[in-house]
N, C-alpha and C positions, 0 to 999 in steps of 0.2 A: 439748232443743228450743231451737231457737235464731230471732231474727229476720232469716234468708237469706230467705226469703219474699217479705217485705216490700220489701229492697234490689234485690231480684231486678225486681220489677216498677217499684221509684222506675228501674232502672239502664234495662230496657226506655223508660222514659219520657223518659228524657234521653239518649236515643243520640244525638241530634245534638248535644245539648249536648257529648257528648265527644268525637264528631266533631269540633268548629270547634275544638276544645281541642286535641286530636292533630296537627290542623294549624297551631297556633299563633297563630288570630284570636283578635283580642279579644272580650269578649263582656262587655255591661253585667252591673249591679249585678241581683242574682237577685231581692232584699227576700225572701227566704224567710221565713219565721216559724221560730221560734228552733228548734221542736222536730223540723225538718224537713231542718236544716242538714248536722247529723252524717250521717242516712241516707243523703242526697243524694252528700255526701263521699265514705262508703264503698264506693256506685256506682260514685261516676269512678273513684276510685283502681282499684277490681275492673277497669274497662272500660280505664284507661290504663295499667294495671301503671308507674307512675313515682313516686318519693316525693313525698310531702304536705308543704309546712309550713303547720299550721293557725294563724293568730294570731287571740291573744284582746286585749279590754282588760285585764282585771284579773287577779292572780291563783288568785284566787279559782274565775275563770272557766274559766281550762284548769285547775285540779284537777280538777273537777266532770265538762270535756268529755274529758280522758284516762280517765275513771272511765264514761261512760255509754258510750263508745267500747271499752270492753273487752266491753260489751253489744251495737253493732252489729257488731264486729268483731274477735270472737276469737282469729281465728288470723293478724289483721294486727300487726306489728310495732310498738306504739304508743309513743311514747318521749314525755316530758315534757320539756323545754328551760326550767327554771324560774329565776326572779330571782333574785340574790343577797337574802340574807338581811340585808344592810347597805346606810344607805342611802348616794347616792353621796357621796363624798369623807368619806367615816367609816373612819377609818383601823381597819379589826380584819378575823378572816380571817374568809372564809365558811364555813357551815355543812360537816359533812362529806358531806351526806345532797345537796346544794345542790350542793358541787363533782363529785360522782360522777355526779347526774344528768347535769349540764350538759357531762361529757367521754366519757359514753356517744352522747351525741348526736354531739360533734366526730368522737370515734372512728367513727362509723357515716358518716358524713360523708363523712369522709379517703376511707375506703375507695372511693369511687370516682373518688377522684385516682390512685392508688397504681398503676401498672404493674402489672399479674400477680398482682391482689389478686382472690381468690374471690370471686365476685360472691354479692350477696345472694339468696337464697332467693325473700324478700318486700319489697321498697319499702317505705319504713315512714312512717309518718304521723305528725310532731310537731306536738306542738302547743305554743307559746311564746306567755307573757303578753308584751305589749307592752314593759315595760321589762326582760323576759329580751334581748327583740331589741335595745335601747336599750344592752345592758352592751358597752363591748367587748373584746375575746379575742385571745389567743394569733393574731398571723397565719397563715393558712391556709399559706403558704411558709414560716415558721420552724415548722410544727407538722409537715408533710410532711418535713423535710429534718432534723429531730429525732428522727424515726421508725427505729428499727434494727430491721431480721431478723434472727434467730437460727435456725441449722440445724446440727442435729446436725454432727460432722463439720469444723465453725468452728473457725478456731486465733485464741483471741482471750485477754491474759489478764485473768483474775477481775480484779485491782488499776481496769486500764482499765474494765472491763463496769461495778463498782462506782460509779467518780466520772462514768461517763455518767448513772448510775440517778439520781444526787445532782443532778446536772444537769438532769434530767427533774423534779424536785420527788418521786421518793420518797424515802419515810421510813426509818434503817436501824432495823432492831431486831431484838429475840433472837427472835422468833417471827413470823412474819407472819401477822395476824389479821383483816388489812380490806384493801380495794384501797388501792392507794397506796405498799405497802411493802414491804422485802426483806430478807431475811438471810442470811445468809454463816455458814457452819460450814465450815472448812476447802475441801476440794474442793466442797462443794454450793453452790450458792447458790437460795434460793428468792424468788420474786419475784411479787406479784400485780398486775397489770397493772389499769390503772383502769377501765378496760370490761370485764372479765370477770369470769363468777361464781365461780370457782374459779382459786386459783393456780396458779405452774407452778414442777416443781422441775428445776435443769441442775447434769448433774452432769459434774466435766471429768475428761479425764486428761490430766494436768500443764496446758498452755494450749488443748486442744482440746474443746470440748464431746462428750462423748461420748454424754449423752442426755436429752431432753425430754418432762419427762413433767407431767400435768396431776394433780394432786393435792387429796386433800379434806382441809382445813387443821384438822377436827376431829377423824378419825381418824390422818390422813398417809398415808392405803391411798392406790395409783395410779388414777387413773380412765379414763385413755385416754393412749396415746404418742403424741407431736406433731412432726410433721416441718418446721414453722417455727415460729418465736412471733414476731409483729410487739411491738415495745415499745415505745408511745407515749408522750406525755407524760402527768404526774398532775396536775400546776396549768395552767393558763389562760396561764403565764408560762414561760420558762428561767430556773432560777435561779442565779445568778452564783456564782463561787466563794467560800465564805467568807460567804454571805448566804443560809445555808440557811431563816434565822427570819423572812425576809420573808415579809407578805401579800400577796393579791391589789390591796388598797390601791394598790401600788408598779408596776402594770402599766403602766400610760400611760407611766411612765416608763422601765422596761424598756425597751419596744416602742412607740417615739413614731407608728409608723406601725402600731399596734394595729388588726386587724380585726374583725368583726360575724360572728354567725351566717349572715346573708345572703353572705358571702365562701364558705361550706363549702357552699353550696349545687351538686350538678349541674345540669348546662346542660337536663335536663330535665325538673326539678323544678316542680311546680306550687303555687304559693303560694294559700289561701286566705283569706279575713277573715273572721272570726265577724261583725265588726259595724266597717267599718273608719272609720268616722267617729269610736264609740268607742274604738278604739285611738289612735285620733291626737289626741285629748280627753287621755287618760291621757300620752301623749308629753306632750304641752306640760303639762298638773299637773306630772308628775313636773319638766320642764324647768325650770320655774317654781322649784320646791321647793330642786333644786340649784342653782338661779345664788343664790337666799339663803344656803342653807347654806355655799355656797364661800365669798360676803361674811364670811358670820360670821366662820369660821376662819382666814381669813387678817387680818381686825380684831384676832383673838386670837392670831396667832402661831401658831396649829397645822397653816398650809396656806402653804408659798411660795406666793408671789405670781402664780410662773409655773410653777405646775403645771397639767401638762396634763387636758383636759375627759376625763373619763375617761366618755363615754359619744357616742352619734351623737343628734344634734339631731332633729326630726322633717323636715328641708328635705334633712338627710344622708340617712333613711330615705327621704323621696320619691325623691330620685335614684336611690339602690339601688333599689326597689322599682319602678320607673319600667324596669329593662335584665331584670327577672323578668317570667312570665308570671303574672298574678295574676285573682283570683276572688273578688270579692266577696259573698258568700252572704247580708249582712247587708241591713237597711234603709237605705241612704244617706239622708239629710236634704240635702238642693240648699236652702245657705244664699241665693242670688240668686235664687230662685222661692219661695222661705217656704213649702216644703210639700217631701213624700214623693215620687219617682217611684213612678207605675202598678207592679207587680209583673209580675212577666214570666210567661209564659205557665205555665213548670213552676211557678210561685209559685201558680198561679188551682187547681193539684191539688189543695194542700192546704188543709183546712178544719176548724175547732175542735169540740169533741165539746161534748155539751150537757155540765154539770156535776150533778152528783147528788148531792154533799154529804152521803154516807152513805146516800141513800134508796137502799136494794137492788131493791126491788120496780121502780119506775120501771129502772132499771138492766137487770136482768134483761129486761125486755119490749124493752125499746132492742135488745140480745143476738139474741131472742127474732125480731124485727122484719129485723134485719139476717141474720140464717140463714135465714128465710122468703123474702128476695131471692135468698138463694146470694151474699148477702158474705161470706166471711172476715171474723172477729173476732180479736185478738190481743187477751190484758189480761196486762198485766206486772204484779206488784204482790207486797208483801212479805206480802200476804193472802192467797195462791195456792192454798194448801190450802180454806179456807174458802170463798173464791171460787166453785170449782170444786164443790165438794160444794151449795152455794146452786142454781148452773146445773143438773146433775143433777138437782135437786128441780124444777126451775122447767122444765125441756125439755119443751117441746111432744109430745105421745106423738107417737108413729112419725117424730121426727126423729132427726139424726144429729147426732153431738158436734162431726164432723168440721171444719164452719167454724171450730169456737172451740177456740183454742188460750189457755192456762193457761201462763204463765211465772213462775218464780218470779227475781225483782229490780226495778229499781228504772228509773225514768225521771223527767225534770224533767215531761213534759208528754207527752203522747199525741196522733194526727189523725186525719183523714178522710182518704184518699188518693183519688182518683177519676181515672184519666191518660185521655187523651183516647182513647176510642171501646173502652175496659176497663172490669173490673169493680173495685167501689168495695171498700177496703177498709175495716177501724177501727183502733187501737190504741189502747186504754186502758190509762191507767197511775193511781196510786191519785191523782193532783192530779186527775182529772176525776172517778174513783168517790168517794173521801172526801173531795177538798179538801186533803188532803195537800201541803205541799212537799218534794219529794226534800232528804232531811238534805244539810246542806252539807257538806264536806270541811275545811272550814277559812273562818273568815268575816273578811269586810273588818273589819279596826281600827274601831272609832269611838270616840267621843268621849262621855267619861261625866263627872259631874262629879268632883273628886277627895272622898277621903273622907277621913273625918278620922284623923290616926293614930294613936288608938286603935283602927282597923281592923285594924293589921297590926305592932303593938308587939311581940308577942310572938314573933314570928316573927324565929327566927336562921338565919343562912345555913347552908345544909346540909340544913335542914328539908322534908318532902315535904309536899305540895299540890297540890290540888284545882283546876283552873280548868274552869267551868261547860264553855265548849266546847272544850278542846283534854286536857282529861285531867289524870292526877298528873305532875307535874312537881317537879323539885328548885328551892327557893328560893335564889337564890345570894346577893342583896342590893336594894340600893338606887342607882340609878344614875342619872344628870344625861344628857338627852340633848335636845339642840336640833333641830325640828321646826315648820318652817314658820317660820322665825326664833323661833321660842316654845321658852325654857329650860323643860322639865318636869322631875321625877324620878317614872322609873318603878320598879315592882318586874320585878325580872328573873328568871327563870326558865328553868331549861334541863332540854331532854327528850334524847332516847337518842338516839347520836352526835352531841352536841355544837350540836342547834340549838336559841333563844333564845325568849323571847317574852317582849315589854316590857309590861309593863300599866299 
């Protein structure tokens, strides 16, 4: 049982909305409420068939909206485009979990640059925290023209195909176990490509490839034979010869003419904002943060003086964003009128559900009351079973179950839908039955005081641990890390594939 329902009638409700869109006018700020955004979303994309880039402020923010969005829309294509794990001008690499997501998205991208590339199935919907969009990347012309086909039949030899892969930023090694990396045993070579889930092994004779096959790197049995394999790059960079041990760090200077996410966009991609006033808040923090930091390191010797800004300013981001077609779904704040603009007309649909704070009974009759109309009811909630059997109990004799639909997961917040001259519908999710907040995904850093170190004396690097919200982790040590010009030492900590967390 899924929530098509529901989007089906938001998408009935804003066909002009995707009208003016299809045709390319602009159309003011939506002010939607927050829990209204995603469904909204899933409409146009349904009604426009064209990809999405969703921006948030925070990161925190697109965890959450890639996570509720596997819930409006399961069989769309959802891709995360997330921050590096470092902040700017900190010279170390990114996570490996960080650099895969972020060239699944490129890779999905490319592809409709690329001449005689298979077109997608589905348009896919990313969603990027503000300073995902802020980092900037491999230019979209040195990442297309870095791109080699492989087809059976090729007369090319292994020596050359090898130091192109080295060029590309894969890793060589005896076995290849993760995207990014390849190996060579005589005539084979296997190779996983960084956007795909499974690698592929070529096997030559003497310098022709003789055949392509897609492989399952735990057994090594064949999975299907491939009559091209595109091979893109695995880092954000080219890397030069002899400098295979560079990070990401060293991009800007690579590639002085370094481009943005917004470069890999097609020409008929629809840009949204969660909340774009928010997003441009977090631009300038974050802005702020690095013009300190650069100061520092270059006071200290660990930053030339003329290294380049290794990110787009927010005045960079307006212009880009200014030649895209964009959609602001969020509340705008109009700083020269010291107030909110009015909410736009799809905005007056949606309306907030009473809260119930555990009282079932009141609950229930709400249920009760709205079936008695001939509303539709939807309640999502991770108390589904229990839910459901309460209702049962509580159904009015000689009704029908039929309005109320029982889902089992998870939402931030639930509405009223009501489209003009239709019928109303509900969605409760458990913030309105218990009061509940949808668990977070991962929470903003903040600020605690430090403790004293007999907190953490005992603890030697190597040691496993506990952290309240992110789980067991390995303790690596003790580490100096400057943060808003302010020198801390945090304890460091690292989880599966190699990403960090400073506390």
């Amino acid at each position: 049982m899924t929530l098509s329902p529901i989007t089906q009638a938001i998408a009935t409700a804003s066909h002009d909305l995707a009208a003016a869109l299809q045709t390319g006018q602009s159309v003011p700020c939506l002010s939607l409420r927050r829990a209204a955004r995603l469904p909204l979303l899933t409409a146009l994309h349904d009604q426009l068939r064209r990809p999405v880039l969703f921006i948030t402020g925070r990161a925190d923010q697109a965890l959450l909206l890639a996570d509720e969005l596997g819930t409006w829309a399961p069989g769309i294509p959802r891709l995360l485009f997330p921050e590096p794990n470092r902040l700017f001008y900190e010279n170390a690499p990114w996570g490996l979990t960080t650099r895969r997501d972020r060239l699944v998205v490129l890779n999905t991208l490319a592809s409709y640059h690329i001449p005689g590339a298979e077109p997608l199935l589905f348009p896919p919907i990313i969603i990027a925290p503000a300073r995902a969009l802020m980092t900037r990347t491999l230019p979209r012309r040195d990442f297309l023209k870095a791109l080699r086909t492989l087809k059976p039949g090729q007369i090319i030899q292994p020596d050359e195909l090898v130091r192109s892969w080295v060029t590309l930023g894969y890793e060589p090694v005896s076995t290849v176990v993760a995207p990014g990396q390849f190996a060579r045993r005589g005539g084979i070579l296997d190779i996983w490509n960084s956007a795909d889930a499974q690698p592929v092994r070529l096997e030559f004779f003497g310098d022709e490839i003789d055949t392509l096959r897609r492989f399952d790197p735990a057994t090594q049995r064949t999975i299907q034979p491939l009559q091209r394999l595109p091979v893109t790059p695995a880092r954000e960079y080219l890397v030069p010869p002899g400098e295979e041990n560079l990070s990401e760090f060293y991009l800007p200077q690579l590639h002085p003419n370094a481009g943005s996410l917004l470069d890999y966009l097609p020409r008929q991609t629809l840009v949204a904002t969660d909340d774009l006033q928010g997003a441009r808040d977090t631009v300038l923090e974050v802005e702020e943060q690095a013009v300190g930091l650069r100061k520092d390191y270059i006071e200290d010797g660990e930053l030339p003086a003329d290294f380049p800004v290794p990110y787009l300013t927010w005045s960079e981001l307006e212009d880009a964003l200014a030649t895209q077609q964009v959609l602001d779904l969020g509340r705008r704040f109009d700083e020269e009128l010291n107030e909110t603009p009015s909410e736009s007309c799809l905005a007056a649909c949606f309306d907030p559900l009473p809260r119930f704070a555990g009282r079932l009974k009141p609950l229930m009759e709400h249920i009760a009351g709205a079936v008695e109309r001939g509303e539709p009811v939807y309640v999502i909630s991770r108390q589904n079973t229990r839910l459901q059997e309460l209702w049962a109990e509580h159904m009015p004799e000689g009704a029908t179950p039929t309005p109320v639909m029982f889902i089992d997961g998870s939402l931030a917040e639930g509405f009223t839908f009501t489209p003009p001259g239709g019928t109303t519908l509900h969605l409760l999710t458990d913030s309105e039955i218990f009061g509940w907040r949808r668990p977070e995904l991962r929470q903003r850093p903040r600020q605690v005081a430090e403790a004293p170190e007999a907190a953490y004396a005992d603890l030697e690097p190597g040691d496993w641990v506990v952290h309240v919200d992110h789980g067991i982790g390995r303790f690596i040590g003790l580490v100096d890390r400057s943060v808003e010009g302010l020198q801390r030492e945090y304890l460091c900590l690292e989880y599966a594939e190699g990403d960090q967390l400073f506390v």
